[in-house]
C-alpha positions as CSV (number, residue, x, y, z in Angstrom):
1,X,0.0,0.0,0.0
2,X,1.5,3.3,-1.0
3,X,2.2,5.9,1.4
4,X,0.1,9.1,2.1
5,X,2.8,12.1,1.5
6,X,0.0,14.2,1.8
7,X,0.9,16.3,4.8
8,X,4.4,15.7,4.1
9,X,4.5,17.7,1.0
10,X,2.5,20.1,3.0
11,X,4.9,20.6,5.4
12,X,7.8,20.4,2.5
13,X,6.4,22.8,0.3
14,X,3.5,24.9,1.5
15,X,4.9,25.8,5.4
16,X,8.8,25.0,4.7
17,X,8.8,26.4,0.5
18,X,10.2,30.0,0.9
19,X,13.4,28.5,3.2
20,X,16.3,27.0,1.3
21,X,18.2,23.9,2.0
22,X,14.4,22.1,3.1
23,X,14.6,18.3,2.4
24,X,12.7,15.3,3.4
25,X,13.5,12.0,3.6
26,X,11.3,8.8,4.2
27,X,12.3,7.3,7.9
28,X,11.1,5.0,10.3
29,X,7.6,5.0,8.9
30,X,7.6,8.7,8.4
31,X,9.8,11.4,7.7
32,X,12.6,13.6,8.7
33,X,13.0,17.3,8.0
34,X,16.6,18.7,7.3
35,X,17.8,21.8,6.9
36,X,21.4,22.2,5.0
37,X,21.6,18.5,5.9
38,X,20.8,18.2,9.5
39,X,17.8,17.1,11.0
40,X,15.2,19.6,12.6
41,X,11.8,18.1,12.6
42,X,10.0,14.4,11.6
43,X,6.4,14.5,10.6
44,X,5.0,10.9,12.0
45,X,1.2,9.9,12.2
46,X,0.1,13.4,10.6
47,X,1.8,15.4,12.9
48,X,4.7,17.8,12.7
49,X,7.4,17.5,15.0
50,X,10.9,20.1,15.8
51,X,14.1,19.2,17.6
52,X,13.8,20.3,21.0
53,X,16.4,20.9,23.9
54,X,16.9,22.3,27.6
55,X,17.8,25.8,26.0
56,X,14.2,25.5,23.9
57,X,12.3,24.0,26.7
58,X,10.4,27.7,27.6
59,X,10.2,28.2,24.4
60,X,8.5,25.0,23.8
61,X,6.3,25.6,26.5
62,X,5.5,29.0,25.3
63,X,4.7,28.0,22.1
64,X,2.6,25.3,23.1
65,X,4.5,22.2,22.3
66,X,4.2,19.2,23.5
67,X,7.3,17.7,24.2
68,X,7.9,14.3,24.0
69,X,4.6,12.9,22.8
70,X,3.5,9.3,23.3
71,X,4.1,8.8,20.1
72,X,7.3,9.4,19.7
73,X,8.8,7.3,21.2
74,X,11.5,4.8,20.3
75,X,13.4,1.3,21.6
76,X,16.6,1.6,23.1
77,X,18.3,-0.9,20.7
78,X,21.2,-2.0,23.3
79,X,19.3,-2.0,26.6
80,X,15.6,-2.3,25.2
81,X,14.4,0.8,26.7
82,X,11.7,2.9,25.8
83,X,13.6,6.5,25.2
84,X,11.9,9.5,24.7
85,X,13.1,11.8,21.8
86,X,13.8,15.6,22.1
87,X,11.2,16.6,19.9
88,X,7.8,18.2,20.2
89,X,4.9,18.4,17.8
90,X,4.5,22.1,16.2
91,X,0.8,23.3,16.5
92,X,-1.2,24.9,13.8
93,X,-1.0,28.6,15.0
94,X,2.7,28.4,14.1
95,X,2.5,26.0,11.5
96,X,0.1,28.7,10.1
97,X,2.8,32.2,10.7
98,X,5.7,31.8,8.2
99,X,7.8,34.4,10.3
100,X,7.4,31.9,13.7
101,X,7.8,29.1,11.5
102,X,11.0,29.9,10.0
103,X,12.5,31.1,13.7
104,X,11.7,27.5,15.0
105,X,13.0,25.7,11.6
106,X,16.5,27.8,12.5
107,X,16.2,27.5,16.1
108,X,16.0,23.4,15.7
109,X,19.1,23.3,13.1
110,X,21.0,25.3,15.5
111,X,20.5,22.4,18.0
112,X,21.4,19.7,16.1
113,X,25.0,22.0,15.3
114,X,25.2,21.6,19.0
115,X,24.8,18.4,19.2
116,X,27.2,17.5,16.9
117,X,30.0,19.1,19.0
């Protein structure tokens, strides 16, 4: 059965168009989001989800997110674990305001820099 890309292309093109270096890749029955290469967001089970951290936590929580959904969460491979991931799903009011939008898209690539160092 093929897959719905749906809201993916949504995301990709309508929200994400106007900011270069946007790509998506099919992952773990959805999809990441990277920017220049990086990772910032995953869009699983119709929702929309940006790379979080302790520096973004107010943030988060100003914005509305909600971190570290029920469904996002994966198996510790090594120890069999449930882990949480730092992500949290992006709701419509700042899906829908392309200036917001594009602050969190940055915001998100500029953890996963720091997380590479």
């Amino acid at each position: 059965m093929p897959r719905d890309n749906s809201f993916k292309d949504y995301i990709v093109e309508d929200v994400l168009g106007h900011i270069e270096g946007i790509t998506s890749k099919g992952m773990f029955g959805g999809h990441g989001i990277y920017l220049d290469g990086k990772i910032v967001g995953l869009i699983i089970d119709g929702e929309f989800y940006l790379k979080t951290d302790k520096k973004t936590k107010g943030l988060g929580e100003q914005f509305k997110y909600e971190r570290n959904p029920p469904a996002h969460k994966a198996t510790d491979g090594q120890r069999g674990k449930i882990v949480s991931l730092p992500y949290a799903i992006v709701p419509i009011e700042i899906l829908e305001d392309r200036d917001k939008m594009e602050e969190r898209i940055y915001e998100s690539f500029e953890i996963s820099e720091r997380k590479k160092k």
